[in-house]
C-alpha positions as CSV (number, residue, x, y, z in Angstrom):
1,X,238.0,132.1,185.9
2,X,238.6,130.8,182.5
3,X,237.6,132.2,179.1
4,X,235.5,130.3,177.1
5,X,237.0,128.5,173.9
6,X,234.9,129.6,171.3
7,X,235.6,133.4,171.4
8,X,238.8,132.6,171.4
9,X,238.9,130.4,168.5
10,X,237.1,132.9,166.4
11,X,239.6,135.2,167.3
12,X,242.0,133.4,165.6
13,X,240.0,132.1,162.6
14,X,239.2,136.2,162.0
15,X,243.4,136.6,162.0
16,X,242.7,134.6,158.8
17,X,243.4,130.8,159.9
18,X,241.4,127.5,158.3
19,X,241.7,125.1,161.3
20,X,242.9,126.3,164.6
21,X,243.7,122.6,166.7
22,X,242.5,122.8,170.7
23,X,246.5,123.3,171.5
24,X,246.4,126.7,169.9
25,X,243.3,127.7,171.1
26,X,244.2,127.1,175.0
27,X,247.8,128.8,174.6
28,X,246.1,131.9,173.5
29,X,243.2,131.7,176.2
30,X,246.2,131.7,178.6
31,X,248.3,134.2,176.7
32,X,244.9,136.9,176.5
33,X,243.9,135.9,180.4
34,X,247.7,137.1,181.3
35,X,247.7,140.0,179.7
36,X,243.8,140.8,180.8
37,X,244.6,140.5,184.1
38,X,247.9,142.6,184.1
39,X,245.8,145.2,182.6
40,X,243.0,145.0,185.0
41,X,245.6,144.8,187.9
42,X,247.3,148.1,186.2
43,X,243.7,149.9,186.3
44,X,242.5,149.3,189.6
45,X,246.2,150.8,190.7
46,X,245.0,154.0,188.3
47,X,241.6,154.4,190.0
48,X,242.9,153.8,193.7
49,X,245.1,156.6,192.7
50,X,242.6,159.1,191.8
51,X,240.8,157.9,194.4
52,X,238.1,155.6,193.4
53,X,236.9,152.5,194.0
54,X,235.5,152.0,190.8
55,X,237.3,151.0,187.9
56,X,236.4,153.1,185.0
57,X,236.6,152.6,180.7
58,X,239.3,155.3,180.7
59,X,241.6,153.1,183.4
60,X,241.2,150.0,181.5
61,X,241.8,152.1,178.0
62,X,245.3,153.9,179.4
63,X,246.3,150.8,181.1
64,X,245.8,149.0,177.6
65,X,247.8,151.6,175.9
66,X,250.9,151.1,178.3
């Protein structure tokens, strides 16, 4: 699954840019979908360790932190 472009793009015009070009737009939609899914990987270890199957807030927000 891909993230959508615009998000992303206003991501970087809120960090305080003019133009943002397409290039720097897709390098950081690939840079924020690695490091999503490392943390979302990291939290479902956390809940299958306490025992859940559902990954909660608190899994996501101490996998995050790491």
């Amino acid at each position: 699954m891909s993230l959508p472009n615009a998000p992303i793009e206003r991501i970087i015009r809120k960090a305080g840019a003019e133009r943002v070009s397409e290039g720097a737009v897709e390098e950081l939609k690939d840079a924020v979908e690695e490091v999503g899914e490392e943390i979302a990987r990291d939290a479902i270890e956390m809940a299958d360790h306490a025992g859940r199957k559902t990954v909660k807030a608190s899994d996501v927000e101490m996998s995050a932190e790491r």
